[in-house]
GUDODO-226167 format. One record per residue (C-alpha): x, y, z. Coordinates in steps of 0.5 Angstrom, whole numbers, plus 500, padded with zeros to 3 digits. Example, Ala and Ser with C-alpha at 12.3 -4.5 7.8 and 13.67 -1.06 7.14 Angstrom:
2
NUSE,525,491,516 $
NUSE,527,498,514 $
//
This chain:
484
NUSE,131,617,349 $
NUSE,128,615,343 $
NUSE,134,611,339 $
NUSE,133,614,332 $
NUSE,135,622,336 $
NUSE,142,618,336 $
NUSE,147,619,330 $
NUSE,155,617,330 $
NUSE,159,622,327 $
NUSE,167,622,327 $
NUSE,171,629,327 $
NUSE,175,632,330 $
NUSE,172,638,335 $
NUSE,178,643,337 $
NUSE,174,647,341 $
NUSE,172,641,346 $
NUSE,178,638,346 $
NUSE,182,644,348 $
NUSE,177,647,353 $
NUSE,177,641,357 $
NUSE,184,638,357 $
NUSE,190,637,353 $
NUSE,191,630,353 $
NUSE,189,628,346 $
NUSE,187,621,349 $
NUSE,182,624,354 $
NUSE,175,621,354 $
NUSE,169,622,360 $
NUSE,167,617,364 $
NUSE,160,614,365 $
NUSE,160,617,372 $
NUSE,163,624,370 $
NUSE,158,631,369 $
NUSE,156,632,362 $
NUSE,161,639,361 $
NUSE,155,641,356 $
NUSE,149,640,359 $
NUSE,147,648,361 $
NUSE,144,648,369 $
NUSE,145,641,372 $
NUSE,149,636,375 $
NUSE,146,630,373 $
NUSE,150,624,372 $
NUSE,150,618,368 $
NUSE,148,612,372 $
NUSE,153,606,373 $
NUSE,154,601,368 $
NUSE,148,597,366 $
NUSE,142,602,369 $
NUSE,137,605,365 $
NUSE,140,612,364 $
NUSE,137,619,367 $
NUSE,133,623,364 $
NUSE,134,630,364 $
NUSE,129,634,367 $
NUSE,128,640,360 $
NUSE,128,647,362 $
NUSE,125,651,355 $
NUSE,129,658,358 $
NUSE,136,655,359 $
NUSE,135,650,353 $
NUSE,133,656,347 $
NUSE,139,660,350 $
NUSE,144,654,350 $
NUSE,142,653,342 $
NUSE,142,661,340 $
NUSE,150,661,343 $
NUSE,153,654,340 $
NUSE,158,657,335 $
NUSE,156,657,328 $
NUSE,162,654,326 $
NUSE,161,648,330 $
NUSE,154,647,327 $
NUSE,156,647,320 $
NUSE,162,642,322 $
NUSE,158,637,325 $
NUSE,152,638,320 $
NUSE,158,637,314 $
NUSE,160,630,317 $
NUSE,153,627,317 $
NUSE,150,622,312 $
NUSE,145,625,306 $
NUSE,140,622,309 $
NUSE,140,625,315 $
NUSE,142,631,313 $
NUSE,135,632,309 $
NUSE,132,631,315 $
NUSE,134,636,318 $
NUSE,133,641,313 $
NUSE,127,642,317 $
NUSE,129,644,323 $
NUSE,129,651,322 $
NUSE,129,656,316 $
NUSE,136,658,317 $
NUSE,139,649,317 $
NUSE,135,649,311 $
NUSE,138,655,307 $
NUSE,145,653,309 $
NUSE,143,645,308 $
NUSE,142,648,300 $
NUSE,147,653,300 $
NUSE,152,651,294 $
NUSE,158,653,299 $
NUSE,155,647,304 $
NUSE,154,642,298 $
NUSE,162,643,296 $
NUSE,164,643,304 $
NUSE,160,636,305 $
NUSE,162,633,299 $
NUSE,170,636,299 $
NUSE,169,632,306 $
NUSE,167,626,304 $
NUSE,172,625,298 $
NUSE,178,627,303 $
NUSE,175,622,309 $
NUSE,172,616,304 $
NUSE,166,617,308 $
NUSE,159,617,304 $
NUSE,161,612,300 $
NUSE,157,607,296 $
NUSE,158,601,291 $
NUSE,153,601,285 $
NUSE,151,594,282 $
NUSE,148,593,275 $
NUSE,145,587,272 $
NUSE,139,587,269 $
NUSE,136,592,276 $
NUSE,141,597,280 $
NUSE,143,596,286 $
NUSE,147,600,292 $
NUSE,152,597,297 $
NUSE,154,602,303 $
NUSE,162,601,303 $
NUSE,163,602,310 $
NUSE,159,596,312 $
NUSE,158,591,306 $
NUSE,153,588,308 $
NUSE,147,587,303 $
NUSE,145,590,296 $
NUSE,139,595,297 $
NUSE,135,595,290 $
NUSE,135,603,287 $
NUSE,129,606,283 $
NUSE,131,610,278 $
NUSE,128,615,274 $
NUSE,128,612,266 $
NUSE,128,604,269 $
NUSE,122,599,269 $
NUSE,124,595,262 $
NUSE,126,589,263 $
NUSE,132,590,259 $
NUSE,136,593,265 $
NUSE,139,601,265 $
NUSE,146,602,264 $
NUSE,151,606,269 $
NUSE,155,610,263 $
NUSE,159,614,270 $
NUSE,160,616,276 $
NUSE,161,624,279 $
NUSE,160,628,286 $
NUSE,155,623,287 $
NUSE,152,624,280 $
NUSE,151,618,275 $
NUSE,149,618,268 $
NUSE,144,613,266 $
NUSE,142,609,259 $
NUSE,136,605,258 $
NUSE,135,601,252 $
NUSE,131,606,248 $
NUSE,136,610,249 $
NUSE,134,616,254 $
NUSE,140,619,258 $
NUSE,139,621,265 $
NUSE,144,625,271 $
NUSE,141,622,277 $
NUSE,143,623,285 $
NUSE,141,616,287 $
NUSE,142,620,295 $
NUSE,137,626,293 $
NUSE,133,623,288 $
NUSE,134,629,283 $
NUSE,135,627,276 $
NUSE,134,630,269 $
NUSE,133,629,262 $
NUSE,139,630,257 $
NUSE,136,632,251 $
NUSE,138,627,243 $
NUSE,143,628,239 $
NUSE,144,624,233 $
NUSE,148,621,230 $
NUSE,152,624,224 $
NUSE,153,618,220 $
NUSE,161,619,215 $
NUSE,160,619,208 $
NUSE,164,613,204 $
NUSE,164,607,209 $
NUSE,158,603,207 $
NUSE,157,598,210 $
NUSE,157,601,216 $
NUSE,159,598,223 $
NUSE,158,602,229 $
NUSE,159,602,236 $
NUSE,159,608,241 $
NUSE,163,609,248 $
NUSE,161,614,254 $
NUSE,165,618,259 $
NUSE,162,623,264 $
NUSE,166,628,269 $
NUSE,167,635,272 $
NUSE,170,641,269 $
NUSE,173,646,275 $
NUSE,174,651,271 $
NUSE,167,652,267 $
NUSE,164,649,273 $
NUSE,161,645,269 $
NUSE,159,637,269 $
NUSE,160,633,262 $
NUSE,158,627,259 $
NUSE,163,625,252 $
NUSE,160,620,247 $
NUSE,164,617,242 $
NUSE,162,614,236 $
NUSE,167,609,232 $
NUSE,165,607,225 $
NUSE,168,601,220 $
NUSE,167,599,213 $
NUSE,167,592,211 $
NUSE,170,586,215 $
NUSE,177,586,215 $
NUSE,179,593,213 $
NUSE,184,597,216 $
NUSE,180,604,216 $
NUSE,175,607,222 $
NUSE,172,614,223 $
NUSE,169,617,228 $
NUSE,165,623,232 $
NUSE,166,626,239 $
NUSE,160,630,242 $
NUSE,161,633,249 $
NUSE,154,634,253 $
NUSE,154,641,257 $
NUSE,150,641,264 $
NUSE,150,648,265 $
NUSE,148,650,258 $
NUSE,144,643,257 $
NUSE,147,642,250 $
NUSE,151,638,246 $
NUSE,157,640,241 $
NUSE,162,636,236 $
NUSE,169,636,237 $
NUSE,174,634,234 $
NUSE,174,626,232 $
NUSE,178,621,237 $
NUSE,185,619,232 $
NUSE,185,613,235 $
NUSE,182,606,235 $
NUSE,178,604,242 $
NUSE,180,597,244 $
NUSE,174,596,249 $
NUSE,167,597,245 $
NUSE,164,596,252 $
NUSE,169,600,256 $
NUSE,167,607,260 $
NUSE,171,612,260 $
NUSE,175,612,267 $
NUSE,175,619,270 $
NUSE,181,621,273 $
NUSE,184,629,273 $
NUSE,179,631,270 $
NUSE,180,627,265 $
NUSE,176,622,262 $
NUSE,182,615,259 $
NUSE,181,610,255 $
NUSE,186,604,252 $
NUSE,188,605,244 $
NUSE,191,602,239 $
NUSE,193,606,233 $
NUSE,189,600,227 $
NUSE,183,596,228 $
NUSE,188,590,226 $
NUSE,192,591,231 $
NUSE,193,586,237 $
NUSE,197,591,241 $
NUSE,194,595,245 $
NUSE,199,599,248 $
NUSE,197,606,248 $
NUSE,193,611,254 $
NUSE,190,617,251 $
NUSE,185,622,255 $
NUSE,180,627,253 $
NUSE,182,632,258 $
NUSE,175,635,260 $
NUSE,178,643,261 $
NUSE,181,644,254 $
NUSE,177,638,251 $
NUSE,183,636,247 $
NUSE,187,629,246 $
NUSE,194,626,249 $
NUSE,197,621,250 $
NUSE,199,619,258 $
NUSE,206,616,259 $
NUSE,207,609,261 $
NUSE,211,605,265 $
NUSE,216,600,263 $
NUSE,213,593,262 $
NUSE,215,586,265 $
NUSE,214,582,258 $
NUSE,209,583,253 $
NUSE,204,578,254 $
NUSE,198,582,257 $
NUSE,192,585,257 $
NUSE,192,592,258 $
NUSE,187,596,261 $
NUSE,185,602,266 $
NUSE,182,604,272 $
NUSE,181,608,278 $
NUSE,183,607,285 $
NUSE,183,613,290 $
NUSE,182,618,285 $
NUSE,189,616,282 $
NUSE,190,613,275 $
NUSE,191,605,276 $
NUSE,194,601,269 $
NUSE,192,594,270 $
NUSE,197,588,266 $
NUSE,194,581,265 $
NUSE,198,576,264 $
NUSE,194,570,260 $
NUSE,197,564,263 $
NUSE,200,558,259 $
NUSE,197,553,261 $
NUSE,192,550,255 $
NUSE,187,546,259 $
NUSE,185,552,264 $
NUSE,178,552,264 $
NUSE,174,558,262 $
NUSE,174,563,267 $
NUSE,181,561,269 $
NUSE,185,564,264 $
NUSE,190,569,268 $
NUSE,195,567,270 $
NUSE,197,574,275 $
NUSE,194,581,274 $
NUSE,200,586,275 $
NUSE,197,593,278 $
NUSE,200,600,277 $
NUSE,199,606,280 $
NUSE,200,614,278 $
NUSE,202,617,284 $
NUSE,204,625,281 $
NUSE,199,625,274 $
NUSE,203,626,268 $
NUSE,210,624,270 $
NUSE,212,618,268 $
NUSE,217,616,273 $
NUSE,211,616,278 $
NUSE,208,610,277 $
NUSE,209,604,282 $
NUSE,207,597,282 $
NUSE,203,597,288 $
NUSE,199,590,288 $
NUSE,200,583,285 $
NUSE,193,579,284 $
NUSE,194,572,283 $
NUSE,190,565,283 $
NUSE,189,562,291 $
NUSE,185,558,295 $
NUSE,181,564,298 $
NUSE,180,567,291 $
NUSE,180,561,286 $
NUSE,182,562,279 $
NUSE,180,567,275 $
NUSE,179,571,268 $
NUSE,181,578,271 $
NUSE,180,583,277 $
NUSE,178,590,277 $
NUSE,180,594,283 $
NUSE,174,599,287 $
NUSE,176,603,293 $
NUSE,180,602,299 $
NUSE,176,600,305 $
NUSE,176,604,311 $
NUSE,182,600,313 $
NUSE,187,604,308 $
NUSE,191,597,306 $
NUSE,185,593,303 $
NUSE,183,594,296 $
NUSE,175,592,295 $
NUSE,175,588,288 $
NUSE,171,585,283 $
NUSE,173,578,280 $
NUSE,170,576,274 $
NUSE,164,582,273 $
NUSE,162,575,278 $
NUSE,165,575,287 $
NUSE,167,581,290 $
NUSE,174,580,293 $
NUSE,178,583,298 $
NUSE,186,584,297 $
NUSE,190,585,304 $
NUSE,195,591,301 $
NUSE,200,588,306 $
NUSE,199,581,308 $
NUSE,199,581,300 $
NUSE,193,575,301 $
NUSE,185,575,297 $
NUSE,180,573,300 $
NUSE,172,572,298 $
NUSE,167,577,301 $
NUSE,159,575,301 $
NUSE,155,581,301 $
NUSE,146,579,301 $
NUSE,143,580,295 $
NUSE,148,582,291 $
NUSE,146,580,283 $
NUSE,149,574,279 $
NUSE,154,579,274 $
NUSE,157,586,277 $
NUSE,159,591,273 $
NUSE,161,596,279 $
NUSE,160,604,279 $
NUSE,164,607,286 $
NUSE,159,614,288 $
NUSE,159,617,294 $
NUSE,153,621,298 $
NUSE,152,628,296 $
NUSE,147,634,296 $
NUSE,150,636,288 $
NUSE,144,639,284 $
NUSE,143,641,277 $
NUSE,140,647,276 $
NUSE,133,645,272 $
NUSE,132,638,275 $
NUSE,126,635,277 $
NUSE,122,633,283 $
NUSE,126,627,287 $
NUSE,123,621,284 $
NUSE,121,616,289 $
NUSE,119,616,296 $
NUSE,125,617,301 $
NUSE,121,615,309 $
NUSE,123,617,315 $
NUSE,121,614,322 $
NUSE,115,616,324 $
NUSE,118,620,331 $
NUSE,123,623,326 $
NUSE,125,631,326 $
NUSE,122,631,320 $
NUSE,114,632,324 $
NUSE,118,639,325 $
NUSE,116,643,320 $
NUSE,119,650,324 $
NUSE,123,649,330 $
NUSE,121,656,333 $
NUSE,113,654,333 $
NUSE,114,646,334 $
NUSE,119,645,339 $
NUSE,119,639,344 $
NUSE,124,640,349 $
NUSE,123,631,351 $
NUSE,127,630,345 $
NUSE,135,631,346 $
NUSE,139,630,339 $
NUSE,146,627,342 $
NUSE,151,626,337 $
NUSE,157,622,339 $
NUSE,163,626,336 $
NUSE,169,621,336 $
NUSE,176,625,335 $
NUSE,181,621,331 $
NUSE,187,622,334 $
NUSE,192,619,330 $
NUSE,193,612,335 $
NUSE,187,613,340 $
NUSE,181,616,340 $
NUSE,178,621,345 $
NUSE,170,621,345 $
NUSE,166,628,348 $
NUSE,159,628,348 $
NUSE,155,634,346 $
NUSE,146,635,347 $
NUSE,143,640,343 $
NUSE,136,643,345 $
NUSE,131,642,340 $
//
């Protein structure tokens, strides 16, 4: 059996489960009958030996797959990768239209969000790059669509496995770095203030979803300054609509951006950045957000501070809204690279409510992490008590959420400076994209050959999925064998 039929899916498959035992531990041995093999007895051979094959019977097999329950197909196609699933489109028409439905897209998607599944890590330098989250095991160069400047491509953010990409003659594009499909995002220009010449300018992105519109924007904000050491800016705040491919003035942004590089951090569905209320000022103690539904303006509560003395900044870390403290350490002879002393890291539990944040990590210098100037969170890792990070735009590092330890994480490939984007796998579209940009391959013995079932079947190819059910403490393993 050829080993590129086999993929891993994890799940939980109640109809097996209830229908064969009640013990949620329960698994099939290597000696016992396949329950969903149709006519046959046949048994897996012992340990060590080359299996069995089972001889295939075209009658029984095409009535096996027409009565496999529907709903069963669907939730185990929702647990699978991209990739896979792209594959698999061509399996028959009725896959193909249930893969590019938009009910199946949310289902997937909603899926991967709620499981951490299909998550990935892009690295930008001067190319980008993916690191699958699951195994962090090497960087995988990415083509995008509006690269090939030696310049490099900014990420300006990061949505339902869409990203928003910048190059340096300033194309903007939405690109699915899973399904290739991207589109250009029309110029808007610049719609410069009177009264403040000399003019120093600098511009922010955000970008995010809208569940009432159902609409995905992008935010640009434009700050404008007069001469060096006045205290007095302007501004202009644009929004990009998907659905309507257009852009619009809203009102202008009343506070001072701390971070001239900073992206807006996306967290219920709204986009946040960290304010002051001067330019002159060197306290930036003040969150405000563009709420993506109503595009207003507010301020978000903040928790009560240890000391003064710290850089402040925000994040995102499992979809919940993190405040990040820096303490610079004290000591005049620190070397560069070394000026925190710790990072204390807040998170809010319920949006909104003040009396929700917690400080639920503190990062500080160690021997498995050495020195450094900050650390940013990621993602959680699949065990739930690790925290991915990212020391200096430089090492990726690890903090254990129980033991309170650091460590650093090598990863193949990874570029000399990281700016870190978390995006997850997804079959979101735009309506108007274009083609997919670059070549997606696939083996050769593949399901893709297969351009419809119904007139190219080959009953010599036996598609196993091993669906492992998470029970909690122990994990019970069934087997199902479709029939192509």
């Amino acid at each position: 059996m050829p080993t590129s039929f086999t993929r891993a899916i994890y799940g939980i498959n109640k109809y097996t489960r209830n229908r064969h035992t009640n013990n949620p531990s329960f698994h099939y041995s290597k000696t016992e009958t396949l329950p969903c093999i149709p006519n046959t007895e046949k048994k897996l051979s012992e340990q060590g030996k080359k299996k069995r094959r089972v001889k295939p019977n075209p009658k029984t097999d095409q009535t096996t797959m027409a009565t496999l329950p529907w709903d069963i197909i669907v939730d185990v196609l929702s647990r699978l990768s991209v990739k896979d699933l792209l594959r698999y489109k061509s399996v028959s028409k009725p896959w193909c239209s249930l893969i590019d439905g938009q009910d199946f897209i949310k289902m997937h998607l909603k899926n991967s969000m709620e499981t951490g599944s299909n998550l990935g890590v892009v690295l930008r330098d001067c190319d980008l790059h993916w690191v699958d989250l699951e195994s962090l095991d090497s960087a995988v160069k990415l083509q995008h669509p509006i690269g090939g400047d030696r310049h490099g491509t900014e990420v300006l953010g990061s949505c339902h496995g869409l990203l928003v990409l910048l190059n340096i003659n300033d194309v903007v594009a939405l690109w699915n770095p899973s399904t290739r499909r991207y589109r250009k995002i029309p110029i808007s220009n610049i719609e410069f203030p009177d009264g403040i010449l000399p003019c120093f300018q600098f511009i922010v992105y955000g970008f995010g979803y809208d569940p009432v519109s159902n609409d995905y924007k992008l935010v640009r904000m434009v700050q404008f300054f007069g001469n060096v050491g006045e205290d007095s800016f302007d501004s202009e705040v644009k929004v990009y609509s998907a659905k309507s491919n257009t852009w619009k003035r809203i009102r202008d942004f009343p506070y001072y951006l701390r971070y001239k590089h900073g992206f807006g951090v996306l967290s219920n569905n709204a986009l946040h950045w960290v304010v002051s209320r001067k330019p002159l000022s060197d306290v930036s103690n003040l969150v405000f957000a563009v709420d993506l539904v109503t595009e207003e303006y507010r301020e978000v509560p903040l928790p009560e501070f240890e000391g003064e003395s710290f850089h402040m900044n925000v994040e995102v870390l499992g979809g919940s809204l993190c405040l990040l403290c820096n303490y610079v350490s004290d000591d005049p002879n620190a070397d560069w690279g070394s000026g925190s002393d710790h990072v204390d890291m807040w998170m809010m539990k319920e949006y909104g409510v003040r009396e929700s944040w917690t400080k639920f990590c503190t990062v500080v210098p160690s021997d498995g992490i050495g020195p450094f100037n900050y650390v940013l969170p990621i993602a959680y890792l699949k065990s739930g008590n690790q925290v991915l990070m990212n020391k200096n735009g430089e090492k990726f590092v690890v903090y254990d959420l129980e033991s309170k330890k650091a460590w650093d994480k090598k990863i193949s490939g990874v570029p000399h400076h990281l700016e870190t984007c978390l995006c997850v796998g997804s079959l979101v579209r735009l309506d108007g994209d274009n083609e997919p940009f670059g070549m997606i391959s696939y083996p050769k013995d593949s399901i893709w050959r297969y351009r419809r079932a119904e007139e190219s079947i080959d009953y010599s190819r036996v598609l196993i999925y091993h669906i492992q059910v998470d029970t909690g403490k122990s994990f019970a393993r069934t087997n199902w064998i479709w029939y192509f």
